[in-house]
C-alpha positions in Angstrom: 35.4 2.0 -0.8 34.9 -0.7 -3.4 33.8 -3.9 -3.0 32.9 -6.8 -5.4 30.0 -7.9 -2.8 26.1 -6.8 -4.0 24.6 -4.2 -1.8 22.4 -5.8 0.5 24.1 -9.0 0.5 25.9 -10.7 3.2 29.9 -10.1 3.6 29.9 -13.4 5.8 30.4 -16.8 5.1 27.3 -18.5 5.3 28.2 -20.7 8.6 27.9 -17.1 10.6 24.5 -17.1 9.4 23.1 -18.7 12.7 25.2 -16.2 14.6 24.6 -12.4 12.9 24.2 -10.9 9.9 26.5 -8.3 7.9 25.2 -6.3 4.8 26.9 -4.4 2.6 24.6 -1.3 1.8 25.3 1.7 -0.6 23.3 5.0 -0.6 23.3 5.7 -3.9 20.4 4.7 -5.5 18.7 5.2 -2.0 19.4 1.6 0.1 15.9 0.9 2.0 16.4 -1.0 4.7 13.6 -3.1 6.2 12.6 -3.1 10.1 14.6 -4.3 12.3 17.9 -3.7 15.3 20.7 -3.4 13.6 24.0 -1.4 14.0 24.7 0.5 11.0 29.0 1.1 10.5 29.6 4.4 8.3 32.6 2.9 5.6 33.1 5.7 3.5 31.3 9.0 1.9 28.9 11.0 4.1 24.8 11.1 3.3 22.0 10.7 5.5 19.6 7.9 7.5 15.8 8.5 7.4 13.6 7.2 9.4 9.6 6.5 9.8 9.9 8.1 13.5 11.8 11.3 13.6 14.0 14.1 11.5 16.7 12.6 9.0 20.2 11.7 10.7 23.8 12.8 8.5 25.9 10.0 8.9 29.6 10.2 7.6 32.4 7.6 7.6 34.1 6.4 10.8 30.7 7.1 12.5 28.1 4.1 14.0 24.6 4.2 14.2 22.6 1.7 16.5 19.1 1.6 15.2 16.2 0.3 16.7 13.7 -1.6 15.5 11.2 0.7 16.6 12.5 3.2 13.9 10.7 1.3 11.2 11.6 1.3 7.6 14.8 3.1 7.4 16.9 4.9 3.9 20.3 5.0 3.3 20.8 7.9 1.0 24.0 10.0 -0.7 27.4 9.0 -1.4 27.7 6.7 1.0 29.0 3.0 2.2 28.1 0.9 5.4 28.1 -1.9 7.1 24.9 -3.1 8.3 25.1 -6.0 11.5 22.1 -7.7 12.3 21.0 -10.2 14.3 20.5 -13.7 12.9 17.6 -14.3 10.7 14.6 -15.5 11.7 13.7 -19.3 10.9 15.8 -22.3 11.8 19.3 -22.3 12.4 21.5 -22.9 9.3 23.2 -26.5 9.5 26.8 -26.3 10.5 29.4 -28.2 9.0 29.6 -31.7 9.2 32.2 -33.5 11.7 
């Protein structure tokens, strides 16, 4: 899959800001991902997840990954694409449109 969207950056508008987050993360370089509960949606290609807490994972395309944020700093790595959904950020809500 191809995509004209930066790895790591959001593939939402920014009103869902205040709502979720949804990255777009590549493994090739290696994608390091920071703390945090996300659900991580395998796109395309197959590579592997490490984790501070445990043994690699291999993740491959149509498969979904809920990590905790007790996993701790996480790597995307290989040939592969994903979706990353996160909550919302922390700080203030982002101001909605005006009506």
């Amino acid at each position: 899959m191809r995509s004209t969207v930066s790895p790591g950056a959001s593939v939402l508008p920014p009103e869902a800001g205040s709502s979720f987050r949804a990255e777009l993360c590549g493994g090739e370089p290696t994608a390091a991902l920071d703390p945090g509960f996300s659900v991580l949606v395998v796109l395309d290609g197959a590579g592997t997840l490490g984790h501070e807490r445990g043994r690699p994972l291999p993740v491959s395309a149509g498969q979904t990954v809920l990590i905790p944020y007790a996993a701790g700093h996480t790597e995307l790595s290989g040939p592969v694409s994903a979706l990353r959904c996160r909550p919302p950020a922390p700080g203030p809500p982002a101001p909605g449109p005006a009506g």
